[in-house]
Structure formats: C-alpha cells, structure tokens
C-alpha positions as semicolon CSV with decimal commas, in nm:
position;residue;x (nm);y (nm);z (nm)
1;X;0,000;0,000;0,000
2;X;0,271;0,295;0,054
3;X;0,425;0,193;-0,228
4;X;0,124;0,234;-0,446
5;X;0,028;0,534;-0,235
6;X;0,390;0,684;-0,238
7;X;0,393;0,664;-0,626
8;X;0,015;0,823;-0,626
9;X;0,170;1,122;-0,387
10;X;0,476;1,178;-0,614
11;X;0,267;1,202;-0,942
12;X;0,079;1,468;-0,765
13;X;0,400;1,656;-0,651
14;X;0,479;1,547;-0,336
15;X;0,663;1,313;-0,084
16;X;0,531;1,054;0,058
17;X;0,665;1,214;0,432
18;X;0,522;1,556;0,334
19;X;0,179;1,387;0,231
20;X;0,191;1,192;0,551
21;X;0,294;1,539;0,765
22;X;0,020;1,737;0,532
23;X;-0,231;1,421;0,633
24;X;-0,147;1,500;1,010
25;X;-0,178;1,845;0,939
26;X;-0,487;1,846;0,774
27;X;-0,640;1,582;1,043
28;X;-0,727;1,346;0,733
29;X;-0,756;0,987;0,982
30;X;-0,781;0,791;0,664
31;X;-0,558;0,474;0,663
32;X;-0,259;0,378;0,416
33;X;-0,468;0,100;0,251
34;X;-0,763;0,341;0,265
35;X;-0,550;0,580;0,068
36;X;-0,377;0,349;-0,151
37;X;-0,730;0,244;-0,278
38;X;-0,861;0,564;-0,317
39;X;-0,552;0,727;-0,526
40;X;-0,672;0,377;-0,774
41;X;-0,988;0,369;-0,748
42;X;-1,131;0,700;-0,744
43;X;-0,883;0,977;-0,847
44;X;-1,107;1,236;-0,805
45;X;-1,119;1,211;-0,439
46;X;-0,766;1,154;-0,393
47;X;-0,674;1,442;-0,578
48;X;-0,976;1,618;-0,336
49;X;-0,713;1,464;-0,023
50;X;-0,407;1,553;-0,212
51;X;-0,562;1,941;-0,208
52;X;-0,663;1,944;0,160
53;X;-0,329;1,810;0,251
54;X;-0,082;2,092;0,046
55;X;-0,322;2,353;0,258
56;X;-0,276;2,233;0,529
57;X;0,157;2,238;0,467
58;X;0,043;2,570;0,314
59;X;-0,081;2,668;0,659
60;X;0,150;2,506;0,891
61;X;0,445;2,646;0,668
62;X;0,299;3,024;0,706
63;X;0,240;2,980;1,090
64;X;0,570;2,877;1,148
65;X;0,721;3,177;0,930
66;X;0,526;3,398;1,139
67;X;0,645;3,228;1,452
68;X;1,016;3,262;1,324
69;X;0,985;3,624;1,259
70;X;0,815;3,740;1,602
C-alpha cells in the first residue's frame, strides 16, 4: 500500500513524508490501505485529499514563518 500510495503522492507533486505530515496536518484519519485504494480507485477524491493536505503544509508552513519572525 505505501508503495502504491507513495507513487500516487509523487505524481501529484509530493513526498510521501510531506503527504503523511500534510495528512497529520490536515487531520485526514484515513488509513494507508484506505489511501492506496482511493488514489486507484477514485482519483477524483484523492486528488480532493491531495488538495486538503498541500493547505494544510500551506498553513502550517505560514504559521511557522510567522512564529520565526516574532
């Protein structure tokens, strides 16, 4: 399943560790297999996960830029 689901994350531009941070991030609770099935099965929703989850680095990214500049 990662392997599947780390070759799903790379064709949308990421890592597999930033997808799995972003996932954290994002509070996606979703399993690997889960995942894995979904970036086959049903792209459309994956790519809908894969958007929630570069947010959420977006987010966490800017915060911590703020946080280093105070």
């Amino acid at each position: 399943w990662v392997q599947r689901l780390n070759a799903a994350v790379r064709a949308q531009g990421l890592t597999y560790s930033r997808f799995a941070e972003g996932l954290k991030a994002a509070g996606i609770g979703l399993d690997r297999k889960i995942l894995s099935d979904l970036a086959i099965t049903d792209a459309p929703a994956f790519k809908n996960i894969i958007g929630q989850v570069k947010k959420a680095i977006e987010k966490k990214t800017d915060e911590t830029k703020k946080k280093q500049a105070a």
